[in-house]
C-alpha positions as CSV (number, residue, x, y, z in Angstrom):
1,X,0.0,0.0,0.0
2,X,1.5,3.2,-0.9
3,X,1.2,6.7,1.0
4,X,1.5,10.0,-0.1
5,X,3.2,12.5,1.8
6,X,0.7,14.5,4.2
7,X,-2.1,11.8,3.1
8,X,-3.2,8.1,3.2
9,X,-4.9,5.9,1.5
10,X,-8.5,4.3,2.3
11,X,-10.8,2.5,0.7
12,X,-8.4,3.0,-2.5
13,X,-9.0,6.2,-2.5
14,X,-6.1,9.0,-1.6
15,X,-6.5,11.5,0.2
16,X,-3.9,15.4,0.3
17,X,-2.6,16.7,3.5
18,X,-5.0,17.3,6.6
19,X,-6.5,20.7,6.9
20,X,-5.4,22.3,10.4
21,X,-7.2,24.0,12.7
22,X,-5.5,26.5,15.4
23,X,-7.0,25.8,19.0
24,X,-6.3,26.1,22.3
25,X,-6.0,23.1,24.4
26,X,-8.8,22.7,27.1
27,X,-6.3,21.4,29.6
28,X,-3.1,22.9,29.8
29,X,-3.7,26.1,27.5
30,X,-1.2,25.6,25.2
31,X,-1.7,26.5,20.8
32,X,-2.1,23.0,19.7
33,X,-3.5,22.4,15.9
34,X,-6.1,19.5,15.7
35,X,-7.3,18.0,12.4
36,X,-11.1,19.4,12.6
37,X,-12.4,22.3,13.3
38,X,-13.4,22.5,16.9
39,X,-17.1,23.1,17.7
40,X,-17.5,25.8,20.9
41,X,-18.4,24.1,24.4
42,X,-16.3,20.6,23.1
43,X,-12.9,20.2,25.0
44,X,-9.9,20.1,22.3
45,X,-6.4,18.7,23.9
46,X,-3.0,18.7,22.9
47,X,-1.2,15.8,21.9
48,X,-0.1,14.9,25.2
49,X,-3.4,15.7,27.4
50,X,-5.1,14.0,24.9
51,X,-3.2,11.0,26.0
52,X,-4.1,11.8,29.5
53,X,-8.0,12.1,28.6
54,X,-7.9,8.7,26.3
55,X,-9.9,5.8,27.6
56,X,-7.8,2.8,28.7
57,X,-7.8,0.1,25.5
58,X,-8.6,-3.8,27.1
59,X,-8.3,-6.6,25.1
């Protein structure tokens, strides 16, 4: 399977580069960018509290 650079491949179909969106993380208050654009009264974390926030996986 081959990738372009900034985009993926699903369903055999490629996709470009990720828009951006500029936000503020809810946590720690740091500019973060996240991959949608972030609705008012939703949280939005950074990378790391975002890892903090994520539910626990069990297999």
């Amino acid at each position: 399977m081959a990738f372009r650079e900034g985009g993926g491949r699903f369903g055999g179909r490629s996709f470009g580069p990720r828009e951006e969106h500029d936000a503020t993380c809810s946590d720690c208050g740091q500019p973060c960018k996240v991959p949608f654009k972030p609705t008012e009264g939703r949280p939005v974390y950074c990378r790391d509290c975002f890892q903090k926030h994520k539910p626990e996986r069990r297999f």
